[in-house]
C-alpha positions in Angstrom: 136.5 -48.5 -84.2 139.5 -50.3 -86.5 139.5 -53.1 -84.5 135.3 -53.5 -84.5 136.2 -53.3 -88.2 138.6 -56.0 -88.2 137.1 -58.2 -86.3 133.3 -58.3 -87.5 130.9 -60.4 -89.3 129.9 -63.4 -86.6 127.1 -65.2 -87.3 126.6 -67.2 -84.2 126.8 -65.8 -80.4 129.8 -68.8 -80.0 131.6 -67.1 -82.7 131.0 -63.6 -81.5 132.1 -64.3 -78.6 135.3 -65.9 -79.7 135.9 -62.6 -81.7 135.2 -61.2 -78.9 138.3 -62.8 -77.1 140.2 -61.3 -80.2 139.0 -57.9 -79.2 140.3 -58.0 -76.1 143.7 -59.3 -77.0 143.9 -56.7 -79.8 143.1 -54.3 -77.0 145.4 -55.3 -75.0 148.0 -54.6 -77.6 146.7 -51.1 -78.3 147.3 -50.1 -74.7 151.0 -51.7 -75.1 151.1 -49.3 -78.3 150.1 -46.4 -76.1 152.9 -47.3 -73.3 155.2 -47.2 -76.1 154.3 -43.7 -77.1 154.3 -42.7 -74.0 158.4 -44.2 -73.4 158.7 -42.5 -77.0 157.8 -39.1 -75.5 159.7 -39.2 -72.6 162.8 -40.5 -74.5 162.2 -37.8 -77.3 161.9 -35.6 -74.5 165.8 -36.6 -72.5 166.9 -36.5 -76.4 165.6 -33.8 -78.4 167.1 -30.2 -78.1 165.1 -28.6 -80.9 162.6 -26.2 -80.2 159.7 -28.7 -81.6 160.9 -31.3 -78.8 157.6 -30.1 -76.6 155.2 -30.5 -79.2 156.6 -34.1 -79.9 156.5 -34.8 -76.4 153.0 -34.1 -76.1 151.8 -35.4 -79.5 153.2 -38.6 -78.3 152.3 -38.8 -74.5 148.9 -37.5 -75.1 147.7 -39.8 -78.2 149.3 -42.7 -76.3 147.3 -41.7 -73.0 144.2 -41.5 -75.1 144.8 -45.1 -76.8 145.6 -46.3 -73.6 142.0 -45.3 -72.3 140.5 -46.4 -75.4 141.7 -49.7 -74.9 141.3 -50.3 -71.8 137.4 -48.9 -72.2 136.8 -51.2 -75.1 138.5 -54.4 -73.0 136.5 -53.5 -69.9 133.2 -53.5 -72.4 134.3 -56.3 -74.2 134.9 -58.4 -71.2 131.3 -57.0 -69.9 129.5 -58.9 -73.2 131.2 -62.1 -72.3 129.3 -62.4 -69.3 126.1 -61.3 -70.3 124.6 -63.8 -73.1 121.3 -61.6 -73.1 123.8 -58.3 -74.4 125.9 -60.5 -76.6 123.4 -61.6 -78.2 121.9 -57.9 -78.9 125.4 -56.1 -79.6 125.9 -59.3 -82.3 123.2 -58.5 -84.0 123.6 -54.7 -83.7 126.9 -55.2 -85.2 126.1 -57.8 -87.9 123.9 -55.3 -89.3 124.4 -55.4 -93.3 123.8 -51.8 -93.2 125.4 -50.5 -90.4 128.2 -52.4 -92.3 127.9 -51.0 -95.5 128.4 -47.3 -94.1 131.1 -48.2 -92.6 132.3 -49.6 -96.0 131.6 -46.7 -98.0 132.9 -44.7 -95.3 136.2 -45.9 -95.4 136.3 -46.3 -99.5 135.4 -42.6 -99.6 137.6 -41.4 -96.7 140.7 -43.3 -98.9 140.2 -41.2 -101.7 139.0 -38.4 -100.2 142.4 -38.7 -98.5 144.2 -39.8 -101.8 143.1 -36.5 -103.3 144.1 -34.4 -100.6 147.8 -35.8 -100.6 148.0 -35.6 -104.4 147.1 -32.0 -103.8 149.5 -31.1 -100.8 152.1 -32.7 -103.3 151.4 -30.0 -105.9 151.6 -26.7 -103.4 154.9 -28.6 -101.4 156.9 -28.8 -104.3 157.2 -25.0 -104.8 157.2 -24.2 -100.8 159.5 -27.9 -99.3 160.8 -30.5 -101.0 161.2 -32.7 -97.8 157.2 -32.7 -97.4 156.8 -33.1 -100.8 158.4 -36.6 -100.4 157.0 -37.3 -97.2 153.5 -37.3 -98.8 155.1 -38.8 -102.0 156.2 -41.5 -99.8 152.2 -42.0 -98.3 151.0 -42.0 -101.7 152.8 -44.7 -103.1 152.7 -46.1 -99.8 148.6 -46.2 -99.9 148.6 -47.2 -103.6 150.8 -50.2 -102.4 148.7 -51.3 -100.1 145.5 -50.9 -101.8 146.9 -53.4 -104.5 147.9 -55.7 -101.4 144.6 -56.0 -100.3 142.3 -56.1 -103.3 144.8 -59.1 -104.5 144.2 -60.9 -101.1 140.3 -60.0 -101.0 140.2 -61.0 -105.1 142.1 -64.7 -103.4 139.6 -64.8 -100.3 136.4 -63.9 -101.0 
């Protein structure tokens, strides 16, 4: 769905189909992201000698098998649309939708504050119970706040 997001807004089926392409490169790096968690769990595994080292292990091998099938399900219907111009052109359009894409946009305004909220709040019960997750979601904070400035400043330059 965040790389759909990325990669949106063609106007012709030539350019759709070029971001397209993009998808499936992107894709292709998603299911090297998902290898990598898999290594990650199997080194965390050999490594760790805590008693969280299974829960690790399977965080990390099971989100990277489920990217890994993500990916490769998006590539495979990605590669479909290039040979199809009839579905391109439908999924294009689909897609292009201005309201389709203004839910998503709203979706993912709300979800960041929603979000922002939430951590601001987790900060305020941590510091009484854990200091260490108090900076860990002080650290996401600022971290989102960052970034938020980031990209406003490069959508104020771009659009």
């Amino acid at each position: 769905m965040i790389v759909k997001t990325l990669l949106k807004g063609a106007k012709t089926d030539e350019e759709y189909r070029n971001k397209l392409k993009s998808r499936c490169k992107a894709d292709i790096l998603l299911c090297f992201a998902g290898a990598a968690a898999i290594i990650a769990a199997l080194f965390a595994m050999m490594r760790m000698e805590t008693m969280h080292a299974g829960f690790v292990c399977g965080l990390f091998s099971g989100t990277g098998a489920v990217i890994i099938v993500m990916g490769i399900k998006e590539y495979i219907k990605a590669k479909k649309l290039l040979r199809d111009e009839k579905r391109l052109r439908a999924e294009r359009l689909k897609e292009s939708d201005e309201r389709n894409s203004l839910i998503m946009q709203k979706t993912m305004y709300l979800t960041g504050y929603i979000m922002l909220g939430l951590c601001y709040v987790t900060m305020l019960i941590s510091v009484f119970f854990n200091m260490m997750v108090f900076w860990c979601i002080w650290a996401v904070t600022i971290l989102y706040c960052l970034l938020l400035a980031v990209i406003k400043k490069y959508y104020e330059k771009n659009l």
